[in-house]
C-alpha positions in Angstrom: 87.3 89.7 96.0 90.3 90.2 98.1 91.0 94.1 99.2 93.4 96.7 97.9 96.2 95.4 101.2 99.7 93.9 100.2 99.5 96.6 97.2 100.8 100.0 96.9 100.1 102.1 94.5 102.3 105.0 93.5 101.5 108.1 94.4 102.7 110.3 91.3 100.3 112.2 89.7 98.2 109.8 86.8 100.0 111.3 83.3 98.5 109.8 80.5 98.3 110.4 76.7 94.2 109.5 76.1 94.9 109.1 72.5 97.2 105.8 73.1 94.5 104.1 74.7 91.6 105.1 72.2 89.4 102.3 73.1 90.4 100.8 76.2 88.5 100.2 79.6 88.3 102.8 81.9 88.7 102.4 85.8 84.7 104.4 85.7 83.7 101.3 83.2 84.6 99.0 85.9 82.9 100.7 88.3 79.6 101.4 86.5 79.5 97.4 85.5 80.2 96.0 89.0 83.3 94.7 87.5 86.7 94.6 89.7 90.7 95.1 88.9 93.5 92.8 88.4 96.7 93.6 89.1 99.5 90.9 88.1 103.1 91.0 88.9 105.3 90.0 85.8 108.5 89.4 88.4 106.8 87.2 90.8 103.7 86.0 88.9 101.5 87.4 92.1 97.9 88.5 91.3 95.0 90.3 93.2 91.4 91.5 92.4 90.3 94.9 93.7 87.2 96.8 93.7 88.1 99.8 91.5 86.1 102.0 93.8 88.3 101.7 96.3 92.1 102.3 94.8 91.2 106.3 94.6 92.0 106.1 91.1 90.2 108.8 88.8 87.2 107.1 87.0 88.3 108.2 83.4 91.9 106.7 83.5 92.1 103.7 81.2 93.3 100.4 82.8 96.5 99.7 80.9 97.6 102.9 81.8 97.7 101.3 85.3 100.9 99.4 83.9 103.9 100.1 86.1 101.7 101.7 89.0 101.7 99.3 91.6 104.2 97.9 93.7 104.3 93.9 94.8 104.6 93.2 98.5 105.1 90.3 97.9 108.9 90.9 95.7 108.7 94.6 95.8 108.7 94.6 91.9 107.2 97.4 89.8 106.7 95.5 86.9 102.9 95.4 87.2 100.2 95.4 84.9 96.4 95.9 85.3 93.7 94.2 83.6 89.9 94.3 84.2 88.6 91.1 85.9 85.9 89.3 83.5 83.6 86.7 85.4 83.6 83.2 83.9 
């Protein structure tokens, strides 16, 4: 799993509506399962896995909220998406 560098993550406060993401997979899910985090650039096509653990994200913050919250080093896009990672 590669670490959390060439990443950023914003650093506005997480604002959320819990009700638009009624059953979706929390960042705690992820952690509790041993499962890690993908975040994909839609601009550049980039992609890393990080250990949820790590970001500082709060554990009950669903992952497609994520959406938007992460800046590419690669093309400095903001068009970013998060999904968990499922082993094959």
């Amino acid at each position: 799993m590669s670490g959390w560098s060439g990443w950023r993550l914003q650093q506005a406060p997480m604002i959320f509506d819990p009700a638009q993401y009624p059953n979706a997979v929390t960042i705690g899910y992820l952690i509790e399962h041993g499962m890690a985090l993908e975040v994909h650039c839609l601009k550049c096509g980039r992609f890393r896995t990080m250990a949820p653990a790590e970001t500082g994200i709060p554990p009950e913050t669903p992952v497609p909220a994520l959406a938007g919250r992460f800046k590419c080093s690669r093309c400095g896009s903001r068009e970013t998406e998060a999904r968990p990672h499922y082993q094959r």
